[in-house]
N, CA, C and O atoms as a DFTB+ gen file, in Angstrom:
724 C
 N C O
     1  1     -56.143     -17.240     -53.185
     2  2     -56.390     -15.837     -53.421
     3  2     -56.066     -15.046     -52.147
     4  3     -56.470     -15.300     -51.012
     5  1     -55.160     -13.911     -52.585
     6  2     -55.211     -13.403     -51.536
     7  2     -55.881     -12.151     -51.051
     8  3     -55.826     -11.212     -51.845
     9  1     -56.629     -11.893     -49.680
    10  2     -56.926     -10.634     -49.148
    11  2     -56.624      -9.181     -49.527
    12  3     -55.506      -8.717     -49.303
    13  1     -57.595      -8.450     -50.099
    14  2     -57.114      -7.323     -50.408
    15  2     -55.952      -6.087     -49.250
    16  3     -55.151      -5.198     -49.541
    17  1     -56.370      -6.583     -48.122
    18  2     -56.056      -5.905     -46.794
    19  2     -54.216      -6.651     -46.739
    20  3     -53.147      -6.078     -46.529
    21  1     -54.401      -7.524     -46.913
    22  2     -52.672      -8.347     -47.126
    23  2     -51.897      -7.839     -48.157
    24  3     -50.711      -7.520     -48.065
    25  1     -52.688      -7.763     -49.266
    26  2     -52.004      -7.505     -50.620
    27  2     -51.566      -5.357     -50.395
    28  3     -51.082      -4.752     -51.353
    29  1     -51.721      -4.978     -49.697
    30  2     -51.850      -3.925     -49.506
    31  2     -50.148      -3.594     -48.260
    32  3     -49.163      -2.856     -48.282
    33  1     -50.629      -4.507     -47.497
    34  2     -49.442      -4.671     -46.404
    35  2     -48.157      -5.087     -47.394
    36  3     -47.335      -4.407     -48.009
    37  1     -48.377      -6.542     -47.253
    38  2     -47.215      -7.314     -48.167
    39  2     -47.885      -7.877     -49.383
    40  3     -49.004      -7.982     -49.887
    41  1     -46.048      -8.326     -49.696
    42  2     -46.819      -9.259     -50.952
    43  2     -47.351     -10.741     -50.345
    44  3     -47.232     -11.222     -49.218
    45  1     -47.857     -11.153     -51.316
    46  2     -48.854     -12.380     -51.296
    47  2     -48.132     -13.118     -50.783
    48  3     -47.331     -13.574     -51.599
    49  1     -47.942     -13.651     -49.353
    50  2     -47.158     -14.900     -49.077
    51  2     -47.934     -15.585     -48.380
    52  3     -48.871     -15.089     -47.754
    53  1     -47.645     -16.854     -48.393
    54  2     -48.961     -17.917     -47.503
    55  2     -48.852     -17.336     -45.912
    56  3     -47.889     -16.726     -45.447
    57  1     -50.001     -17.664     -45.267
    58  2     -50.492     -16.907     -43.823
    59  2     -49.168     -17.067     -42.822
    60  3     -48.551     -16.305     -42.078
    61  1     -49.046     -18.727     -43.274
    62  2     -47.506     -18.579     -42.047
    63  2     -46.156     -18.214     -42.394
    64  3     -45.134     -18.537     -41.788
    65  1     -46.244     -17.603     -43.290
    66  2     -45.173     -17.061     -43.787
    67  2     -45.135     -14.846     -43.280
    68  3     -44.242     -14.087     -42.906
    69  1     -46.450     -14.700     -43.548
    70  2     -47.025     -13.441     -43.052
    71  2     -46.667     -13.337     -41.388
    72  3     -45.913     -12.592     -40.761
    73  1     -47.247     -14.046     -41.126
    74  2     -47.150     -14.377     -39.441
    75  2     -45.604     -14.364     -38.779
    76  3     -45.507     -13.989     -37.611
    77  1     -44.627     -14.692     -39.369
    78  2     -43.509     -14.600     -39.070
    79  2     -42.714     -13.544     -39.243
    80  3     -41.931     -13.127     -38.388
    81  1     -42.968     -12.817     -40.936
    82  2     -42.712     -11.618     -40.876
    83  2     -42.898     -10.556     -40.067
    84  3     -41.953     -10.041     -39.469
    85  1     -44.116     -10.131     -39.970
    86  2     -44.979      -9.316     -38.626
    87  2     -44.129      -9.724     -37.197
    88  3     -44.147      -8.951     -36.239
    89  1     -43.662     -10.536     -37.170
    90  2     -43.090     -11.065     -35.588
    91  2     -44.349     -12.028     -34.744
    92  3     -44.438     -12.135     -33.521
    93  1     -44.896     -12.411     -35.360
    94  2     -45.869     -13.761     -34.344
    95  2     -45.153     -14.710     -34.352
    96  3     -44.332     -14.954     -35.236
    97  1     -45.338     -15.287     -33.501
    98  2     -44.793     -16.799     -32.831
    99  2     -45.615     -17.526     -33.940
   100  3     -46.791     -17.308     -34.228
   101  1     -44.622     -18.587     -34.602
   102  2     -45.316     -19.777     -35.204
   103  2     -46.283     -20.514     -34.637
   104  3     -47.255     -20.884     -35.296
   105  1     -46.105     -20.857     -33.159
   106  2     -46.961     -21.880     -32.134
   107  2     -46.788     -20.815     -31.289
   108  3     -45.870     -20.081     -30.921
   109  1     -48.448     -21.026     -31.019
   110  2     -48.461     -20.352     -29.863
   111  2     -48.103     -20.377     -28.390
   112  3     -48.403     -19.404     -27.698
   113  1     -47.363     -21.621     -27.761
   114  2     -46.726     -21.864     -26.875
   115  2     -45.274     -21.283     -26.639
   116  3     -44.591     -21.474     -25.632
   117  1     -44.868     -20.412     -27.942
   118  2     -43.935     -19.285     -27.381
   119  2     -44.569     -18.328     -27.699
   120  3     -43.980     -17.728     -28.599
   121  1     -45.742     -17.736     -27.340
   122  2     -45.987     -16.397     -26.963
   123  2     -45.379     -15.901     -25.882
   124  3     -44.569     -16.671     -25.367
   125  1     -45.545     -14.627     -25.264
   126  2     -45.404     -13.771     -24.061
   127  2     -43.774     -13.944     -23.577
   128  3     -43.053     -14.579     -24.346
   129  1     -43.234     -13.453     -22.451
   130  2     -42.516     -13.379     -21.887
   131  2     -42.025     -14.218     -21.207
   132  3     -42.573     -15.046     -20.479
   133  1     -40.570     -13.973     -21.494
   134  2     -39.725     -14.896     -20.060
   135  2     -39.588     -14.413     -19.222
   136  3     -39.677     -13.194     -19.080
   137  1     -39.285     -15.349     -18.257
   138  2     -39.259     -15.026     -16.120
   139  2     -38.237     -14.282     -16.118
   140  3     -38.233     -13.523     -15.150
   141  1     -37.158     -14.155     -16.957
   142  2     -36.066     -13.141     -16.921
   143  2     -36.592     -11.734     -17.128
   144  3     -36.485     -10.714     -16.447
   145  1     -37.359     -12.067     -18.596
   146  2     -37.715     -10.586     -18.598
   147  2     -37.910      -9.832     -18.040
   148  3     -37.311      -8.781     -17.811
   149  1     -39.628     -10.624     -17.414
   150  2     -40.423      -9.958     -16.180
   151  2     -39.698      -9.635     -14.972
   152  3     -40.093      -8.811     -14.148
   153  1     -38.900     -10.134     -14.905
   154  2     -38.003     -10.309     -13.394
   155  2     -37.275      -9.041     -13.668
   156  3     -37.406      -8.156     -12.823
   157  1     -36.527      -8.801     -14.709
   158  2     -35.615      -7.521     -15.305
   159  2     -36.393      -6.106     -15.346
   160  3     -35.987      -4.965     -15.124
   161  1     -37.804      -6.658     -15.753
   162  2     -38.680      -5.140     -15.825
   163  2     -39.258      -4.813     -14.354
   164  3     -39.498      -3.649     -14.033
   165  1     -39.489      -5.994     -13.396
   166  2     -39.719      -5.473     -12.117
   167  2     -38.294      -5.002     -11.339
   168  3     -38.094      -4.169     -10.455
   169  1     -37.460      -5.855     -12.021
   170  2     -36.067      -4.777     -11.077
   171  2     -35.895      -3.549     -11.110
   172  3     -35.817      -2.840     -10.106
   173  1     -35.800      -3.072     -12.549
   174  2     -35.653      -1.136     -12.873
   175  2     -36.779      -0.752     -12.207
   176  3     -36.879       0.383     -11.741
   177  1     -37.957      -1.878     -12.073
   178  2     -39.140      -0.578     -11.467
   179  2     -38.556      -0.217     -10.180
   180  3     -38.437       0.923      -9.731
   181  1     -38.143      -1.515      -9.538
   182  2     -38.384      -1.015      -7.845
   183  2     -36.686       0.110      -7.817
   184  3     -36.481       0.924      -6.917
   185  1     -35.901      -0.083      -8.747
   186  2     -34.882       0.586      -7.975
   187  2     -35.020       2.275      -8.577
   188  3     -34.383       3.175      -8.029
   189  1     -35.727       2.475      -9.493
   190  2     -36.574       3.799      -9.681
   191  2     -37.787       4.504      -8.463
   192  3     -38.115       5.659      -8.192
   193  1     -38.134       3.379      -8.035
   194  2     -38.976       3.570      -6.959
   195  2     -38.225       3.634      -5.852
   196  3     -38.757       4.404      -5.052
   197  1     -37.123       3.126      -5.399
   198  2     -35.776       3.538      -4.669
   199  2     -35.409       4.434      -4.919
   200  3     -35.555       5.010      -3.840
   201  1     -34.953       5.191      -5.606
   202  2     -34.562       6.646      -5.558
   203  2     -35.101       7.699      -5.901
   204  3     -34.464       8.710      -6.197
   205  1     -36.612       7.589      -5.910
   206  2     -37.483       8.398      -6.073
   207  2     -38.461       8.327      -4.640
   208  3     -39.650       8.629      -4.534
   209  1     -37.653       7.893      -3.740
   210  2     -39.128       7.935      -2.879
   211  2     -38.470       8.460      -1.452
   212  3     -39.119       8.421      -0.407
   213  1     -37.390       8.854      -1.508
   214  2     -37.201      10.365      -0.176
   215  2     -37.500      11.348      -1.002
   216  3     -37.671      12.208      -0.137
   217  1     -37.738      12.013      -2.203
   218  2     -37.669      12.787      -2.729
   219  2     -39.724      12.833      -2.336
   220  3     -40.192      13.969      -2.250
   221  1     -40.494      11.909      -2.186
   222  2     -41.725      11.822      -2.216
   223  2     -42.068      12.286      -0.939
   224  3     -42.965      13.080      -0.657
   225  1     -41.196      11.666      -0.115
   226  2     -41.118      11.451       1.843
   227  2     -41.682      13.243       1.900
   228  3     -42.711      13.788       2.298
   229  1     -40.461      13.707       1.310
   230  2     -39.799      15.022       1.815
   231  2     -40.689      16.237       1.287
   232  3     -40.619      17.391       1.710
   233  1     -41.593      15.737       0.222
   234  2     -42.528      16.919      -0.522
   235  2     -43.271      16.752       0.542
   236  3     -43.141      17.680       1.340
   237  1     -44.145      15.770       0.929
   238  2     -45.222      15.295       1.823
   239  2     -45.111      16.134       2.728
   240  3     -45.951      16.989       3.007
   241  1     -43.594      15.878       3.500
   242  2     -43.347      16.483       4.788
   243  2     -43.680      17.938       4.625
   244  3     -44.439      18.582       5.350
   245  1     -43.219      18.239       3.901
   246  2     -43.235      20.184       3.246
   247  2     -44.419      20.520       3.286
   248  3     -44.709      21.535       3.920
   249  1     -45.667      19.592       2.472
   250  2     -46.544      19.739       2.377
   251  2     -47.660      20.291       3.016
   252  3     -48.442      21.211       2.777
   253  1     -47.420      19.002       4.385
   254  2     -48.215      19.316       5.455
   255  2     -48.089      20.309       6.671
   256  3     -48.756      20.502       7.688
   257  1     -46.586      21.029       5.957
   258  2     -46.566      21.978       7.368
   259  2     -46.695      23.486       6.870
   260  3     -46.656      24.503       7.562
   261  1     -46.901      23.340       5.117
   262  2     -47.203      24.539       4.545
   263  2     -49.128      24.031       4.791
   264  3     -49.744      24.611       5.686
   265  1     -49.722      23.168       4.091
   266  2     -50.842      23.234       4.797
   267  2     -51.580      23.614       6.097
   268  3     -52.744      24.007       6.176
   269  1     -50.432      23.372       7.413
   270  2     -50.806      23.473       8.357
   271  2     -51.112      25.434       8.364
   272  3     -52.039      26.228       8.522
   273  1     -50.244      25.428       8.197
   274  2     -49.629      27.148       7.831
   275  2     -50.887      28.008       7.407
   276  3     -51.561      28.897       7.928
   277  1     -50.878      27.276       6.141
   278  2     -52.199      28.047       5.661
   279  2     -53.661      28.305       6.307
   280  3     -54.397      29.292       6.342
   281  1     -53.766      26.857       6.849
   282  2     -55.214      26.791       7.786
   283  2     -54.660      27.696       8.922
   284  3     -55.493      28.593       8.794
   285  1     -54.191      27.947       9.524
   286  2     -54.103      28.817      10.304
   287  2     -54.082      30.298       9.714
   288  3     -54.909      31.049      10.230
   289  1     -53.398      30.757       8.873
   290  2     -53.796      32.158       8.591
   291  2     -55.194      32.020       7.909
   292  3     -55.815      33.083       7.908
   293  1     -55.623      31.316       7.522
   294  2     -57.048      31.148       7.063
   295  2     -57.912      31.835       8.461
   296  3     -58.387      32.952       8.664
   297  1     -57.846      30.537       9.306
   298  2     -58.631      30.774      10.411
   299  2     -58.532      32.783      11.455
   300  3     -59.197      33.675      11.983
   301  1     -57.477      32.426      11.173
   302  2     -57.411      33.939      12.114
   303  2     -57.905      34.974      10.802
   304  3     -58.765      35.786      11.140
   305  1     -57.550      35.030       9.626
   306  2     -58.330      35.970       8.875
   307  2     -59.744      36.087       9.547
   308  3     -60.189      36.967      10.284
   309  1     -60.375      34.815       9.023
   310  2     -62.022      34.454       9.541
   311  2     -62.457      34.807      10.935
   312  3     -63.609      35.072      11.278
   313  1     -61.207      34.772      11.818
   314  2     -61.670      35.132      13.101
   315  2     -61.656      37.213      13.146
   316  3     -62.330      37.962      13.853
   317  1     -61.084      37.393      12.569
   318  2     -61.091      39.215      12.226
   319  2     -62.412      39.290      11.319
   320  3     -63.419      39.887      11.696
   321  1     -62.338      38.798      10.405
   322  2     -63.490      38.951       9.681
   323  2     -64.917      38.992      10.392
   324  3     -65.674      39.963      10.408
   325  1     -65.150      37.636      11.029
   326  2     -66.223      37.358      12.005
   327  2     -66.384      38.639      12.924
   328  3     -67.464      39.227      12.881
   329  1     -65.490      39.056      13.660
   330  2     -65.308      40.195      14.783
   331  2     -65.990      41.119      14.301
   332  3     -67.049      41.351      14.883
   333  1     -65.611      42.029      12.997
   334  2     -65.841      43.268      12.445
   335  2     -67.588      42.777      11.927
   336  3     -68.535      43.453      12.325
   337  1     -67.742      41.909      11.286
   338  2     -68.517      41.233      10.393
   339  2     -70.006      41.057      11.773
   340  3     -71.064      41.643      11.543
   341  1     -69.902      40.520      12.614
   342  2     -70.916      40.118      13.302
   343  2     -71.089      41.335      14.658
   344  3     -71.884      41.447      15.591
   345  1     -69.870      42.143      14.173
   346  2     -69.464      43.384      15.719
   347  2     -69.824      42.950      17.285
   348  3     -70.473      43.548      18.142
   349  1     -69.028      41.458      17.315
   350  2     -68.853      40.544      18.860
   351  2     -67.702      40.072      18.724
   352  3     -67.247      39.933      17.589
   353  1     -67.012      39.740      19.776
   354  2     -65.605      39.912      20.431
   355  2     -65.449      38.323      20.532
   356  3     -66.133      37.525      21.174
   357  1     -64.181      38.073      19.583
   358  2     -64.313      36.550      19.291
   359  2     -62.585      36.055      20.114
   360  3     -61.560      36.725      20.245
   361  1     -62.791      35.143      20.375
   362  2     -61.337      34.372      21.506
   363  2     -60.915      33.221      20.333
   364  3     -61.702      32.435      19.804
   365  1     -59.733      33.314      20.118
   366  2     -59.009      32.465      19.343
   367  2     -58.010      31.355      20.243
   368  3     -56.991      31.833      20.740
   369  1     -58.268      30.041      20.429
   370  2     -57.781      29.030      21.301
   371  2     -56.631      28.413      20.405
   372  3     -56.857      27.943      19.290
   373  1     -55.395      28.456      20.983
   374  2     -54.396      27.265      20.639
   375  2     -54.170      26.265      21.817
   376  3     -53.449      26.389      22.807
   377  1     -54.854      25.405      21.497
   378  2     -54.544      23.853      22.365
   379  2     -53.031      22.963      21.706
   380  3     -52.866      22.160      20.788
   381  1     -52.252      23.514      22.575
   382  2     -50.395      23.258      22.237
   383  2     -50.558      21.826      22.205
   384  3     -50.117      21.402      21.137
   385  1     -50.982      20.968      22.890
   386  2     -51.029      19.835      23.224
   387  2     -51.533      18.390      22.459
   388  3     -51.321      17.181      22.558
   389  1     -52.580      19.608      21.389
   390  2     -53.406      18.620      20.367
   391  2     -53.601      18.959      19.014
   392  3     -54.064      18.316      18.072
   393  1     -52.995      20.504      19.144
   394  2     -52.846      20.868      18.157
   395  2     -54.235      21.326      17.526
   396  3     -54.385      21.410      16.307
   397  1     -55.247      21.618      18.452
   398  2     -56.582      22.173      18.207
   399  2     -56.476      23.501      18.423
   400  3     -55.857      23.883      19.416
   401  1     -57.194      24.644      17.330
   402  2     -57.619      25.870      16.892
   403  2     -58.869      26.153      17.022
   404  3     -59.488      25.557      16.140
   405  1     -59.514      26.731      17.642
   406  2     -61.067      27.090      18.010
   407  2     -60.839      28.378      18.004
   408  3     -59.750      28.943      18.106
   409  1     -62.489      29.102      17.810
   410  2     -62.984      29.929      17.758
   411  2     -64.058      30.526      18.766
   412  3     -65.153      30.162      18.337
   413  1     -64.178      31.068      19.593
   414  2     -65.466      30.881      19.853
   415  2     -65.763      32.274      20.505
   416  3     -65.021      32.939      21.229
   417  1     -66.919      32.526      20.108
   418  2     -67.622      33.859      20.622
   419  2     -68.568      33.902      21.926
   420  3     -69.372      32.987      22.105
   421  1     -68.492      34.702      22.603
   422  2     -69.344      35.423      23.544
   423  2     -70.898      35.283      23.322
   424  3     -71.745      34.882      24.119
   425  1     -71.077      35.818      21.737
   426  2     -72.128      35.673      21.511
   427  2     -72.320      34.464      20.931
   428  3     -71.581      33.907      20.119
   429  1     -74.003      33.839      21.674
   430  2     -74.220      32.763      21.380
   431  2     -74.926      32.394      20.169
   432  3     -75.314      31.233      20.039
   433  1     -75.220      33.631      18.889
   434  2     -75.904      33.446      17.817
   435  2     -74.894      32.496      16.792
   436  3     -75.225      31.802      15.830
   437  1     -73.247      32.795      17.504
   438  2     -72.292      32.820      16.306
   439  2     -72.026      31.244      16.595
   440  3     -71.938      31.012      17.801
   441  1     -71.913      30.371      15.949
   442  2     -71.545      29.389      16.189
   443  2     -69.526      28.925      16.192
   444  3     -68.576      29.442      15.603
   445  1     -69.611      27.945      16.993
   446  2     -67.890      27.665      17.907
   447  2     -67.788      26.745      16.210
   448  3     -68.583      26.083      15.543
   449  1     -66.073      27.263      16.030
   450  2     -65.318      26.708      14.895
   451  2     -64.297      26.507      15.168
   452  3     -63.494      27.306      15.650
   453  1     -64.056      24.822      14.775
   454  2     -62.724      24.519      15.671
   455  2     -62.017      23.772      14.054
   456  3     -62.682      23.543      13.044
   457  1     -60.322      23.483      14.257
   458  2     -59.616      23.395      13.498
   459  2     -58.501      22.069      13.965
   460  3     -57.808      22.592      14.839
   461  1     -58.181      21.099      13.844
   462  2     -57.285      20.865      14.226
   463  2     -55.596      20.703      12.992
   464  3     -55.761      20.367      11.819
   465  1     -54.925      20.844      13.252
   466  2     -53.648      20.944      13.051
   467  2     -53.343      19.659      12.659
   468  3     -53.299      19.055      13.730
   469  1     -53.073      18.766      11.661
   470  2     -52.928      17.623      11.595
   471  2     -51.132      17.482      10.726
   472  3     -50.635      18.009       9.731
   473  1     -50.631      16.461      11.790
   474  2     -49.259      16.154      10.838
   475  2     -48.143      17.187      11.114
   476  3     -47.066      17.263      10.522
   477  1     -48.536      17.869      11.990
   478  2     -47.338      19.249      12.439
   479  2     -47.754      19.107      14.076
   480  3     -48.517      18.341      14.663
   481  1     -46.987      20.083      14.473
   482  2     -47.193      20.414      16.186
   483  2     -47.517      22.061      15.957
   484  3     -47.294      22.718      14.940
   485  1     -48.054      22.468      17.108
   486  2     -47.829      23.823      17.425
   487  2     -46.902      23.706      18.391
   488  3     -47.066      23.093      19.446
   489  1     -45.869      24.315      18.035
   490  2     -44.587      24.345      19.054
   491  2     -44.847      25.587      19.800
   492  3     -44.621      25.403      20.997
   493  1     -45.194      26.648      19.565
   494  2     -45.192      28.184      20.606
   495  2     -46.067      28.779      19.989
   496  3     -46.430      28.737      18.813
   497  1     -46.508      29.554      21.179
   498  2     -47.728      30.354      20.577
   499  2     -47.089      31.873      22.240
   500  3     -47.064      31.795      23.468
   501  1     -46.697      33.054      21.167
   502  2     -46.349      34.526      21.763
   503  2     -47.175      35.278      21.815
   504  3     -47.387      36.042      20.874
   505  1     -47.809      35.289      22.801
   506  2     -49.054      36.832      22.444
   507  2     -48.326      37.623      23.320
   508  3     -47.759      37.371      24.383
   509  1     -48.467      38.720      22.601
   510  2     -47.729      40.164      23.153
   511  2     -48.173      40.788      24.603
   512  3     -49.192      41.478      24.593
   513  1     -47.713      40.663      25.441
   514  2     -47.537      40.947      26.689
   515  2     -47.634      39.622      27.733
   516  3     -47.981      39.606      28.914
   517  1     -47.297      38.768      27.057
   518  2     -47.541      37.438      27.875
   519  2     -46.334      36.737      28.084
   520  3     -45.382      37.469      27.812
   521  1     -45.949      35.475      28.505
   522  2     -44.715      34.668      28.380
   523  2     -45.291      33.651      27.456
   524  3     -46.463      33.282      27.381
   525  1     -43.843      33.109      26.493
   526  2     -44.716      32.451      25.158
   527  2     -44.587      30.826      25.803
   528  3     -43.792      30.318      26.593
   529  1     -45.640      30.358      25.139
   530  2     -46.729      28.899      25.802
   531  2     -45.525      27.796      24.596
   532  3     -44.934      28.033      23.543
   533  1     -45.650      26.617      25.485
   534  2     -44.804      25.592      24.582
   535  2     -45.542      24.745      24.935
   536  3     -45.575      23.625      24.424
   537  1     -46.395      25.197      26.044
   538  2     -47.747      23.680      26.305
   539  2     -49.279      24.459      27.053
   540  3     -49.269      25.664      27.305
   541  1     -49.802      24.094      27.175
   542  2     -51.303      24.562      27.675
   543  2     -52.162      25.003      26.647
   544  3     -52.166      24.368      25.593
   545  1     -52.939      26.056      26.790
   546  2     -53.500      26.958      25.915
   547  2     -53.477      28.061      25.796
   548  3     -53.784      28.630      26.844
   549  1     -53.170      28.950      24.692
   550  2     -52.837      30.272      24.195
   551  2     -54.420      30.600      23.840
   552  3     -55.316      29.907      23.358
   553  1     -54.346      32.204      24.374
   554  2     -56.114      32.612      24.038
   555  2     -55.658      34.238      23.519
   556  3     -55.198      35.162      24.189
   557  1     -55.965      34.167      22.156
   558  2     -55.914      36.039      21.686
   559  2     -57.591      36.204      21.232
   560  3     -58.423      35.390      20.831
   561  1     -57.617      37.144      21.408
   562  2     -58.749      38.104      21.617
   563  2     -58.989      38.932      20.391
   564  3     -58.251      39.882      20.130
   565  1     -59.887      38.636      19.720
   566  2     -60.762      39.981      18.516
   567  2     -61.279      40.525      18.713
   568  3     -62.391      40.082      18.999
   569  1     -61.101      41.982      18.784
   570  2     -62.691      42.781      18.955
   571  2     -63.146      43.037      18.237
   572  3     -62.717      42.744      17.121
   573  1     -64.211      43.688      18.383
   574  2     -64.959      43.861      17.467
   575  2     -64.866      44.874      16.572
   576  3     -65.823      44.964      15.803
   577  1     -63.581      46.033      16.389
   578  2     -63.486      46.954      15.647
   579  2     -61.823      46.039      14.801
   580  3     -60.866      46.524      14.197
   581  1     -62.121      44.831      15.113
   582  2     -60.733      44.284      14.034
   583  2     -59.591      44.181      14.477
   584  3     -58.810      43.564      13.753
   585  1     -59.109      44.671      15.667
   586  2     -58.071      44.649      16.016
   587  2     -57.785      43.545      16.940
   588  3     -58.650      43.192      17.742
   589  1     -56.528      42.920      16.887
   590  2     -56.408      41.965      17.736
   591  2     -55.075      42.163      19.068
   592  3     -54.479      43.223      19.261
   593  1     -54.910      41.258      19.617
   594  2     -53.476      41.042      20.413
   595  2     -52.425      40.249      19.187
   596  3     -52.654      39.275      18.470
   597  1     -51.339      41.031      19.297
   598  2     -50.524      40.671      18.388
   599  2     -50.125      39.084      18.659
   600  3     -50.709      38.651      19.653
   601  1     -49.480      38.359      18.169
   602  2     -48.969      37.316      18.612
   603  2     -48.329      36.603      17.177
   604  3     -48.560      37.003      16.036
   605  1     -47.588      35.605      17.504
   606  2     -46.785      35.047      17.150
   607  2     -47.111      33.629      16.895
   608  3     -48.147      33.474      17.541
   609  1     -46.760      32.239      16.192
   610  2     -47.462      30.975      16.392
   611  2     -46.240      30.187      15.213
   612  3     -46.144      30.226      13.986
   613  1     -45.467      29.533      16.252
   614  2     -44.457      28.662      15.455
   615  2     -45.454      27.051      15.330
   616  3     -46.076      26.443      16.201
   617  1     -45.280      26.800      14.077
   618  2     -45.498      25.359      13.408
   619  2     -44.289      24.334      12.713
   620  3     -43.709      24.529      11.645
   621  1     -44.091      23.115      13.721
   622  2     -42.740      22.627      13.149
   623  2     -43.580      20.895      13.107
   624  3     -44.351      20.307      13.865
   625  1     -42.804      20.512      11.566
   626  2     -42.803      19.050      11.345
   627  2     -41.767      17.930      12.193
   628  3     -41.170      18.488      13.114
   629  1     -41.600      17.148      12.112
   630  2     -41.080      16.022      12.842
   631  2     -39.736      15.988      11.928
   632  3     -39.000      15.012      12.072
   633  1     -39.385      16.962      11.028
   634  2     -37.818      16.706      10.316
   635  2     -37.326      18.367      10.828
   636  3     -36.239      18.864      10.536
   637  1     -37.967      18.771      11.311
   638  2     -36.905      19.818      12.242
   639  2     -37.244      21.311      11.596
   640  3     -36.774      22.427      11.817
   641  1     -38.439      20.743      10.553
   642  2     -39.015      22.383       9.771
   643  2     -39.747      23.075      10.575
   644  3     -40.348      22.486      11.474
   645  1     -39.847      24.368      10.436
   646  2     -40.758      24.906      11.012
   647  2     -41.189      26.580      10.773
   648  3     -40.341      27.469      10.696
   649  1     -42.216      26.740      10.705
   650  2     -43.021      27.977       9.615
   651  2     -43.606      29.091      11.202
   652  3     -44.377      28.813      12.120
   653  1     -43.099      29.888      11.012
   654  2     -43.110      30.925      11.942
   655  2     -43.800      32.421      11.816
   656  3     -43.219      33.488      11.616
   657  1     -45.893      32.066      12.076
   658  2     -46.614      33.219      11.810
   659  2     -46.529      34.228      12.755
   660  3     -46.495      33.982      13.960
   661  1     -46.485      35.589      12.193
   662  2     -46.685      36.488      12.813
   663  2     -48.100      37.518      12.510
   664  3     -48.292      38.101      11.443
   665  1     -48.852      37.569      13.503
   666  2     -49.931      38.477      12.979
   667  2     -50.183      39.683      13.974
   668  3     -50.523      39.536      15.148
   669  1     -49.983      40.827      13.379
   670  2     -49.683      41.891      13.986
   671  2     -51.174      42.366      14.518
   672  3     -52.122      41.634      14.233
   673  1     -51.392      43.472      15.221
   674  2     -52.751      44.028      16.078
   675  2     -53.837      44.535      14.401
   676  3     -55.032      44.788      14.551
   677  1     -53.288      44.593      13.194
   678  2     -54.647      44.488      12.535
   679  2     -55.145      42.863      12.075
   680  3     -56.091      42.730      11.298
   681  1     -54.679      42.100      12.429
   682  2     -54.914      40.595      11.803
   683  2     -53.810      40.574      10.481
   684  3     -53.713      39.529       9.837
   685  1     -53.348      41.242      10.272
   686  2     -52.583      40.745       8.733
   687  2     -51.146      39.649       9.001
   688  3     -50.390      39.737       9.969
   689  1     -51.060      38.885       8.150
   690  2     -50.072      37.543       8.984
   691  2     -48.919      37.922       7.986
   692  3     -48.819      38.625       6.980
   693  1     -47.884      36.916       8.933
   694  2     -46.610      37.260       7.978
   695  2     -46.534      35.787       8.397
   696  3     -47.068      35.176       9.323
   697  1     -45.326      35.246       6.979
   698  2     -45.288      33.968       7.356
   699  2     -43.009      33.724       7.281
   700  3     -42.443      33.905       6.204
   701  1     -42.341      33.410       8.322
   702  2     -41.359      33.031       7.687
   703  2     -40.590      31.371       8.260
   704  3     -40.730      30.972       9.416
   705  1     -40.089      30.878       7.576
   706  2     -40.070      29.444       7.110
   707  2     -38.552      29.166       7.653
   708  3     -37.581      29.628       7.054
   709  1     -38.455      28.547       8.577
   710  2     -36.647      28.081       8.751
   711  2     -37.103      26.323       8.473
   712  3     -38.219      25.808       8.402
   713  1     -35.739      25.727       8.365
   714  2     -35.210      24.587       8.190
   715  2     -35.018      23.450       6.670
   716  3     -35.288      24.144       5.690
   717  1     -34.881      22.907       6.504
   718  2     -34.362      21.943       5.269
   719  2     -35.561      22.093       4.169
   720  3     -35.229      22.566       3.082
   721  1     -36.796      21.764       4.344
   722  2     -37.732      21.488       3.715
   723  2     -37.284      20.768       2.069
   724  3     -38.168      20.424       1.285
């Protein structure tokens, strides 16, 4: 007798006859895959993964120097903000060397906020009336009615990119971008 659930699929044929139709292995000692196969399906993987992976390199790279980018106009917003916001005169630090961003105020209620730069360099830092820094530390100044020292702050990756802020005497930034990315 056969299964209502069979009789529904196929017609009534004995189990190993079913089993073959469907595509099962008679014995189960040819189940699964051959070493060719597997060997054939790990080849297309890796050579997909070969030509998909400067294309991965190169977002990354982009990534981190538009990130870098951003934390920095972040921070100097926050450092104008803080100025007007707490009405004390805040010093903005570029450490060329480590690529550290600090904050720190005069007044000692406000607490020191530091940033570092990760995966980029600070290549130059221009504050307006100064000669522009390619190493030491760059220091611009907030006062407390919002206005700052203008300056300038190039950020370049290790493939030759590099994102070039400008933030004029009200804090507002401009951002423009040379190289391959």
């Amino acid at each position: 007798m056969c299964p209502k659930l069979s009789r529904a699929l196929a017609p009534c044929l004995p189990r190993r006859s079913l089993r073959r139709s469907l595509g099962s292995p008679a014995r189960p000692d040819e189940a699964g895959f051959t070493l060719i196969e597997v060997l054939l399906v790990v080849l297309l993987m890796a050579i997909a993964v070969a030509i998909a992976w400067p294309s991965f390199v190169r977002s990354f790279q982009g990534q981190r120097l538009s990130t870098a980018a951003r934390t920095l106009v972040t921070v100097t917003r926050y450092a104008r903000s803080m100025a007007v916001l707490k009405q004390s005169d805040l010093v903005l630090t570029f450490n060329l060397a480590n690529g550290q961003i600090d904050l720190v105020s005069s007044n000692t209620s406000l607490p020191s906020f530091s940033r570092v730069v990760s995966g980029v360099r600070l290549q130059e830092v221009a504050i307006e009336g100064a000669e522009p820094l390619t190493e030491g530390v760059g220091r611009v100044q907030f006062l407390r009615n919002g206005v700052c020292n203008p300056f300038v702050v190039t950020l370049a990756d290790r493939s030759g990119n590099q994102v070039r802020l400008s933030v004029d005497a009200l804090g507002s930034v401009k951002s423009k971008v040379f190289g391959t990315q």
